[in-house]
C-alpha positions as CSV (number, residue, x, y, z in Angstrom):
1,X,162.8,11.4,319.8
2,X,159.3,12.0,318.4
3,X,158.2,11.0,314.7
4,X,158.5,14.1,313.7
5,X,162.0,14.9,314.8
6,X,162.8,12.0,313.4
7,X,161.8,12.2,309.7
8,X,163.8,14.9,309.4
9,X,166.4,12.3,309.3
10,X,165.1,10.5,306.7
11,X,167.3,9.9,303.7
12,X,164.9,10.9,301.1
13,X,165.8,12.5,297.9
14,X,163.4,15.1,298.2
15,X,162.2,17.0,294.8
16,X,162.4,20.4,295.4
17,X,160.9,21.7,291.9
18,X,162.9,23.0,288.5
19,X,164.6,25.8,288.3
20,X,162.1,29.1,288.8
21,X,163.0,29.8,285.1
22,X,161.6,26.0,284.2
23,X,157.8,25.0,285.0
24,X,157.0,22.5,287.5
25,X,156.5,19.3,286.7
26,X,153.8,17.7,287.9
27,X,151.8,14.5,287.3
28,X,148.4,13.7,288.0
29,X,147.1,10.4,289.2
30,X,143.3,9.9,288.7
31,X,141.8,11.6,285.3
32,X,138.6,12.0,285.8
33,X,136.1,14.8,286.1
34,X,137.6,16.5,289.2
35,X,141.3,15.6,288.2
36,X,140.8,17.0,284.7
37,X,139.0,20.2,286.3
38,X,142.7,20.2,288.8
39,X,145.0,19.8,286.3
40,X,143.6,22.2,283.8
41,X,144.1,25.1,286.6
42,X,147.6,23.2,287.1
43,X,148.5,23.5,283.8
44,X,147.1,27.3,283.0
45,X,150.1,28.2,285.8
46,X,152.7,30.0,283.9
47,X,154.7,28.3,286.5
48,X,153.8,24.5,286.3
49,X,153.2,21.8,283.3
50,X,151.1,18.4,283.3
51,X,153.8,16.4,282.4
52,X,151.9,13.0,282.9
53,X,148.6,11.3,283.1
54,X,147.3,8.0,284.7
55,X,144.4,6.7,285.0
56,X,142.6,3.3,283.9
57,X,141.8,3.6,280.2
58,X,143.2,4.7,277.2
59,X,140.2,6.5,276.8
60,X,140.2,8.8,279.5
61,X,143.6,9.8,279.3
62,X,143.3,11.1,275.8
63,X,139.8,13.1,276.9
64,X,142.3,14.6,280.1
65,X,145.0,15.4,278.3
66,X,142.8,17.2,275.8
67,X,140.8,19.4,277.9
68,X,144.1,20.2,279.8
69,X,145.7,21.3,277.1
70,X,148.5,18.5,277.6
71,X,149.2,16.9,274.2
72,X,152.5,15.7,275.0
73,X,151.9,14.3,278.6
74,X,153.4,10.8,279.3
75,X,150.5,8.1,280.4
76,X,150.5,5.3,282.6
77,X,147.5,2.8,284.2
78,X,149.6,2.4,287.2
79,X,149.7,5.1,289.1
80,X,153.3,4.1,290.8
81,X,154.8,4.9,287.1
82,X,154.1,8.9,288.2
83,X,156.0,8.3,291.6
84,X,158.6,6.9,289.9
85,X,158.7,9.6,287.2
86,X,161.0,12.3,287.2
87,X,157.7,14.8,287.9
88,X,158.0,17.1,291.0
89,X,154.8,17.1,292.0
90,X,151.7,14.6,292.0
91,X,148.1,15.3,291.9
92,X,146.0,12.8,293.4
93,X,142.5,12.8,292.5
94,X,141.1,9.1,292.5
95,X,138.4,7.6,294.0
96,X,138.3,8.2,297.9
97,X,138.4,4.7,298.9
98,X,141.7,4.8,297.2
99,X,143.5,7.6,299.2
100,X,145.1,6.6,301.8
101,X,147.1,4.2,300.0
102,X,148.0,6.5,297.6
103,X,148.9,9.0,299.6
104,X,151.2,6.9,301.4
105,X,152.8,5.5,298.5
106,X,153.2,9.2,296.9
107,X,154.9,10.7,300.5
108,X,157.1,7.8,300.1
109,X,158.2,8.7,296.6
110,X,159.2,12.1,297.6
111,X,157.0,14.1,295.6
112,X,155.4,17.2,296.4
113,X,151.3,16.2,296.8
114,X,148.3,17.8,296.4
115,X,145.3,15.2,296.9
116,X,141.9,16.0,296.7
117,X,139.7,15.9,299.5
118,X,139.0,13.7,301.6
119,X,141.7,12.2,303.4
120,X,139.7,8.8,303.6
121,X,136.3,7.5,303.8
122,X,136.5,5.7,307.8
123,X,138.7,6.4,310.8
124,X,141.3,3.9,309.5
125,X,142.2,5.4,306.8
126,X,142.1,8.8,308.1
127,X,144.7,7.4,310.7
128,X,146.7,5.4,308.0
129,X,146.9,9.5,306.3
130,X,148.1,10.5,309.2
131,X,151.0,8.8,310.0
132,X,152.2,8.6,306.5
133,X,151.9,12.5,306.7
134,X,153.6,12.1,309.8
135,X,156.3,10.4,308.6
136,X,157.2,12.7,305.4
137,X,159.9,14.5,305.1
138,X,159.9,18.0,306.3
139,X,160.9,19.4,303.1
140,X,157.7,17.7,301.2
141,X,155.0,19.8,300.5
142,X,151.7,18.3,301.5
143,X,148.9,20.2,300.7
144,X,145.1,18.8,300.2
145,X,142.4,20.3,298.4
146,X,140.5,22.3,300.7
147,X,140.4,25.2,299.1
148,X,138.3,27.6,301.6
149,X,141.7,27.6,303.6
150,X,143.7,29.4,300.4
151,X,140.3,30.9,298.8
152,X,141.0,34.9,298.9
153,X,137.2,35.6,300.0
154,X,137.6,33.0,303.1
155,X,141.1,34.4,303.9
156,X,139.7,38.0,304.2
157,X,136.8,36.7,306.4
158,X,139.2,34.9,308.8
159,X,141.8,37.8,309.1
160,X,138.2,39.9,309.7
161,X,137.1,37.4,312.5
162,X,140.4,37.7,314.1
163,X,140.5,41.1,314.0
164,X,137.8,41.2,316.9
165,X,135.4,43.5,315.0
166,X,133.0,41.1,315.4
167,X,133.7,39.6,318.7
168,X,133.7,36.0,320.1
169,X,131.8,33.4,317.6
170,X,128.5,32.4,319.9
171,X,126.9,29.9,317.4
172,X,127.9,28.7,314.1
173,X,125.4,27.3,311.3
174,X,126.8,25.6,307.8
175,X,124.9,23.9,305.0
176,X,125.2,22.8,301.5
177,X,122.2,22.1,300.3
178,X,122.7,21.2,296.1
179,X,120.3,19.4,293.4
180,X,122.0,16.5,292.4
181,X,119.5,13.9,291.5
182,X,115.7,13.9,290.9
183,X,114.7,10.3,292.6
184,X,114.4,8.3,289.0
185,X,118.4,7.7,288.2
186,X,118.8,3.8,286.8
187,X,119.4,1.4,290.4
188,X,122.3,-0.7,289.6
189,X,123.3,-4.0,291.5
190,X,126.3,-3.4,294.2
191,X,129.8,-3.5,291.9
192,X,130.8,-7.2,291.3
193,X,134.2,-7.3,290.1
194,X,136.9,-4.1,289.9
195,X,135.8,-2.5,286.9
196,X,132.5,-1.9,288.1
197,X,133.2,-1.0,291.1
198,X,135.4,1.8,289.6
199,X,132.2,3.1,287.5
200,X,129.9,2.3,290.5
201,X,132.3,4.2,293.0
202,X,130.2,7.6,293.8
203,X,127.3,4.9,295.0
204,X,128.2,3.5,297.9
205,X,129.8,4.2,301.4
206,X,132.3,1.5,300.8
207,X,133.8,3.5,298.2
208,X,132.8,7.1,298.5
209,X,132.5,7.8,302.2
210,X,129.0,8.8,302.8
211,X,128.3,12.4,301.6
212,X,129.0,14.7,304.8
213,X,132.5,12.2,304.2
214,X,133.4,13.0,300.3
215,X,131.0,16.3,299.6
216,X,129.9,18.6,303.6
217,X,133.6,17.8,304.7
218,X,134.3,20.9,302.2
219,X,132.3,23.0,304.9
220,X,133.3,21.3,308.1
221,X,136.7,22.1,307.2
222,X,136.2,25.8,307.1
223,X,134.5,25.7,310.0
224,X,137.2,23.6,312.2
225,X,139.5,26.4,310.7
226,X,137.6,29.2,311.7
227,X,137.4,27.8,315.3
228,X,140.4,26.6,315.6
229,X,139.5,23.1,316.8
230,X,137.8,20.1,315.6
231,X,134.4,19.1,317.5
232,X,134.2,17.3,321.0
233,X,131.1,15.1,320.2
234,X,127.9,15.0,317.4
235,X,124.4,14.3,317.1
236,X,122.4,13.9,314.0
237,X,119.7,12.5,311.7
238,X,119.2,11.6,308.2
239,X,117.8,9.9,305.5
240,X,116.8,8.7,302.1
241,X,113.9,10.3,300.5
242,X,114.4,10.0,296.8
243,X,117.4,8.3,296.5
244,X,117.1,4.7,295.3
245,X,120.4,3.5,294.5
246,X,123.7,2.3,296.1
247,X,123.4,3.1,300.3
248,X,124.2,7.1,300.4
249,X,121.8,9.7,302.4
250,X,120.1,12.2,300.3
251,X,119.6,14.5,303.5
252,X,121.1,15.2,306.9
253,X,121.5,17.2,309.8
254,X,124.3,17.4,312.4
255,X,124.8,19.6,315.8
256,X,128.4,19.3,316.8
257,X,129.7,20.5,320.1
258,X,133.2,22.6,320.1
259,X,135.2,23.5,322.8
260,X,133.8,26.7,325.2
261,X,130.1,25.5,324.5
262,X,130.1,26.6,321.3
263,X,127.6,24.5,318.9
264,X,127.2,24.1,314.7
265,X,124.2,23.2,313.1
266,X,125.1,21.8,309.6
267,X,122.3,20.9,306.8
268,X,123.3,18.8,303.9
269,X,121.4,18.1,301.3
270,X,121.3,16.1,297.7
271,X,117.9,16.7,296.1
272,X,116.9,20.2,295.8
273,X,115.2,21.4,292.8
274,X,117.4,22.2,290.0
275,X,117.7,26.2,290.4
276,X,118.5,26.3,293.9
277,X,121.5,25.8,295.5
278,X,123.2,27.5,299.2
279,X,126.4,26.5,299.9
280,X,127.8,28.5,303.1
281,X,128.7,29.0,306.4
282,X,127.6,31.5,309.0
283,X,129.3,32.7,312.3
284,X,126.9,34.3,314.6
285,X,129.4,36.9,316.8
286,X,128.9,39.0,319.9
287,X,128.6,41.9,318.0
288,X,128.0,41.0,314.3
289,X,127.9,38.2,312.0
290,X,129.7,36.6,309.2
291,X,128.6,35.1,306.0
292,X,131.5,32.8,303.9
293,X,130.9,31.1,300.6
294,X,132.9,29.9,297.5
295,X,131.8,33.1,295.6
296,X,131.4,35.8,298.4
297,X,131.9,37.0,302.2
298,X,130.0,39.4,303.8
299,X,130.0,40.9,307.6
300,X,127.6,43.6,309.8
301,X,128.8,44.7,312.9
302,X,125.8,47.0,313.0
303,X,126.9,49.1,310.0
304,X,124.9,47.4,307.8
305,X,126.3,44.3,305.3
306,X,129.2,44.7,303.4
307,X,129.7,41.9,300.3
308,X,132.6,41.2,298.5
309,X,132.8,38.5,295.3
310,X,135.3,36.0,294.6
311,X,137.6,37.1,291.6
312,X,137.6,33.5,291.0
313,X,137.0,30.2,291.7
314,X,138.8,29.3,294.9
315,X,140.2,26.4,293.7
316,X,142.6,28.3,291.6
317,X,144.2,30.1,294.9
318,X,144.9,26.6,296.3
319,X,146.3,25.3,293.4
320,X,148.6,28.6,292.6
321,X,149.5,28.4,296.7
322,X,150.3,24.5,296.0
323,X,153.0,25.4,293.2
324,X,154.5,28.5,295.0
325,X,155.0,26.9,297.5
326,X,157.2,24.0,296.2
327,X,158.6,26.7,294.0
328,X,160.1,28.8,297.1
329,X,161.2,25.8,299.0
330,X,158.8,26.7,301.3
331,X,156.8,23.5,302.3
332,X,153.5,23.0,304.6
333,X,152.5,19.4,305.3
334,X,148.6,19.5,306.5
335,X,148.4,15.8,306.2
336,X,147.1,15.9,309.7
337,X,144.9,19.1,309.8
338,X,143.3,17.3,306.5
339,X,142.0,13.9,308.3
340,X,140.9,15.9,311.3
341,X,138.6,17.9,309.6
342,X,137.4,14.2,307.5
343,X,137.1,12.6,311.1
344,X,135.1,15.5,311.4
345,X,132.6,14.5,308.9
346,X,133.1,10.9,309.6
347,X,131.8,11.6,313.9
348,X,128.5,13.6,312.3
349,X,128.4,10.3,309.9
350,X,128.4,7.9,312.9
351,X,126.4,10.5,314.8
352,X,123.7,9.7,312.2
353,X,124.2,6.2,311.8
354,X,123.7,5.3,315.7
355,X,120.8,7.8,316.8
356,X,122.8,8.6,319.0
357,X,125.3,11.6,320.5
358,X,128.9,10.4,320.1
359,X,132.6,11.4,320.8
360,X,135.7,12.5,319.1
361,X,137.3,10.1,321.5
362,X,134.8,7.7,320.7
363,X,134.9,7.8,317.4
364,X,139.0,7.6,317.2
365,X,138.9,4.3,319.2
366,X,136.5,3.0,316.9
367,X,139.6,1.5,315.0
């Protein structure tokens, strides 16, 4: 009997979501920028309610619950208060370090989750996701927040690529370059105790995964999608040029190898000037080419370029996705898919790190 067939056995009491004429409960763990942004879409869902709040001060609950538009939320600083709530569904939008254990602690609980990406900032955690995911119940919905894979512009590219209109994907180039700091930010020691570390968390690989981990993977994961495989080895470079605090890179570039000789060039990038930004992916195709983005999609199979905008931001798609489907009894758990496409980033990481080309199979005996 594999894991699989066996958690179906489990004797979980599964949350399957209020009635359809009641909104979803749902609790969110980790109240910061991104969770507030999360739970704010949650929460404008007809549909769904933030019911509860945790996070580590007082202080940043209140703000939260405010900008959410959740006055009478429940609050908590320990996180295993939500997971033993009466809430359907959990959020999970702490600090990356943090995720694997709280995403095994929340499939353990029952609840329906939805945790920000990614699945974990090193191949032991990644693996730790896993087999939690592995484990759930199959009536859990497990859904992280890679929104390109919901997004309605992304969708419409992928049904286009696999319509054959543009032929067999030949080469594949993704990059996200983005200002996000100017070279002069204050340097701070490394954290020394847990409260500073918290503050400090966005600084340093220990906690944040280095960026193609915690901010490319956003891209990599489209592309695994797209392809429909995860990359057989990496090589890549990168650097600091203006960054002077904690240990992150503030450029990189990776060529992964896919299966069928296909390659991907990715370019990441943390200190552009302010006004730019290019955030995409391109699939060059026997017979045309495709463009995705978080805002647009275009293709040309000789007909010249056709665009189409995003109604909306993508995330709202996941999120909507994420509450019907608990709603409908209709589950997903991509537990797996979601630490495949971190290893992902994690191999071009390692890639860099070592100067050196290096292996999926590598990478996963690694730890």
């Amino acid at each position: 009997m594999t894991r699989r067939q066996a958690a179906t056995l489990l004797p979980l009491q599964i949350v399957t979501g209020s009635a359809q004429n009641t909104a979803l409960k749902v609790g969110l763990i980790g109240a910061g920028s991104r969770g507030t942004y999360t739970g704010t879409m949650v929460n404008k869902n007809p549909k769904a309610k933030i019911t509860m709040v945790c996070d580590v001060t007082d202080a940043q609950m209140a703000a939260s619950k405010a900008k959410i538009g959740a006055p009478d939320a429940k609050t908590t600083k320990d996180f295993r208060g939500v997971l033993a709530s009466d809430v359907d569904a959990v959020v999970i939008a702490t600090p990356v370090y943090l995720h694997p254990e709280h995403f095994e602690a929340a499939v353990k609980s029952g609840k329906h989750i939805y945790m920000e990406k990614p699945a974990g900032l090193d191949v032991a955690g990644c693996k730790r996701v896993m087999r939690a995911a592995d484990s759930a119940n199959r009536s859990q919905n497990i859904t992280f927040g890679f929104q390109q894979r919901y997004g309605g512009v992304y969708v419409k590219a992928k049904q286009y690529l696999e319509s054959g209109a543009a032929g067999k994907i030949r080469e594949i180039h993704g990059e996200f370059l983005k200002f996000a700091l100017q070279g002069n930010e204050p340097v701070m020691p490394p954290p020394r105790n847990e409260k500073e570390k918290l503050e400090q968390w966005k600084l340093w690989r220990s906690t944040f995964g280095e960026v193609i981990v915690e901010t490319y993977v956003h891209n990599l994961d489209a592309i695994n999608w797209f392809v429909g495989a995860h990359p057989l080895k990496a090589i890549g470079s990168g650097g600091r040029t203006v960054e002077k605090r904690g240990d992150l890179l503030d450029h990189l570039s990776v060529t992964y190898d896919y299966p069928d000789k296909l390659q991907m060039t990715f370019l990441g990038s943390q200190m552009t000037p302010r006004w730019f930004r290019s955030n995409r992916e391109r699939y060059i195709c026997d017979n045309g080419f495709i463009e995705t983005a978080r805002e647009y999609w275009s293709y040309n199979a000789g007909k010249g370029v056709t665009t189409e905008k995003s109604e909306h931001d993508i995330s709202i798609d996941s999120l909507n996705a994420f509450v019907q489907r608990v709603i409908d009894g209709k589950p997903e758990n991509v537990g797996v898919r979601a630490a495949e496409s971190t290893l992902t980033a994690i191999l071009g990481q390692m890639a860099i790190d070592q100067r050196r080309e290096v292996t999926w199979e590598e990478m996963m005996r690694s730890a």
